[in-house]
N, C-alpha and C positions, 0 to 999 in steps of 0.2 A: 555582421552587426556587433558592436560592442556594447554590453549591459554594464561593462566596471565600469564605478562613479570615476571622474578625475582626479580625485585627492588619493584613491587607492590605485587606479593607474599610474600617477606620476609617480610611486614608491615603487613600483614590481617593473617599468618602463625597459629596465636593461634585463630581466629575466624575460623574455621571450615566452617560454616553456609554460611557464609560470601565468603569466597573461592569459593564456589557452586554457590552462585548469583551472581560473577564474571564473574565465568569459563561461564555457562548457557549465560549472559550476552554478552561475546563473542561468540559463536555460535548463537546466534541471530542474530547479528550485522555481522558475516561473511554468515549467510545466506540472511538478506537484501541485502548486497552489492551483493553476485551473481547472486540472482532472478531481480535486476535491470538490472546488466550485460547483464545477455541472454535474457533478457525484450530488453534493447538495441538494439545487436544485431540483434534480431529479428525484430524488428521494423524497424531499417535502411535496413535489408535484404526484408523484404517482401515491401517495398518506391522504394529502386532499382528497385526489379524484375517487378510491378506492372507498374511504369511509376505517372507521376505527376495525372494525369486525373483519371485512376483506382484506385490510393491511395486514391485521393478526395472523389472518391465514396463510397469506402469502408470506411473511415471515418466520412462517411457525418449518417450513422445509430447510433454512437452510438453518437454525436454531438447532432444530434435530438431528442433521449432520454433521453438525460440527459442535455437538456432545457428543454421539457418537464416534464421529471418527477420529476423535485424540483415543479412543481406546486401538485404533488400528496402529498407533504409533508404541503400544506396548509389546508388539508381536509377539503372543504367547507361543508359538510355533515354535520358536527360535527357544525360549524359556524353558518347554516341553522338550525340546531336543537336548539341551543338557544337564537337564535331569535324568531323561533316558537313560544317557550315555553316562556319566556318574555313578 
């Protein structure tokens, strides 16, 4: 299936190569847009259903993980070892 418009195919027409990292280029780009889509969706659907207080909660686990776990990207371990060693 080809997603290049015709005005941008007739310019790339003799690059071959070129045509495929296009085409590839837009089925990327229209699968981003859909998995945001029904990322949406889903998101505003389970906000409704849950109510303000249940959504809070249910997003209060991954909120707290992810404060906390940028501190696992500090690896004090690694820090502590060369100071040890120093």
């Amino acid at each position: 299936m080809n997603l290049i418009p015709t005005f941008i195919h007739r310019r790339i027409a003799h690059r071959p190569n070129l045509v495929k990292i296009v085409d590839n280029i837009g089925w990327l780009f229209i699968d981003k847009l859909l998995r945001m889509g029904v990322g949406l969706f889903v998101g505003v659907w389970v906000a409704r259903y849950l109510g303000p207080e249940q959504f809070g909660l249910l997003n209060f686990a991954p909120a707290f993980t992810g404060l906390f776990g940028a501190t696992a990207y500090l690896r004090p371990d690694d820090t502590l070892a060369r100071a040890i060693v120093v």
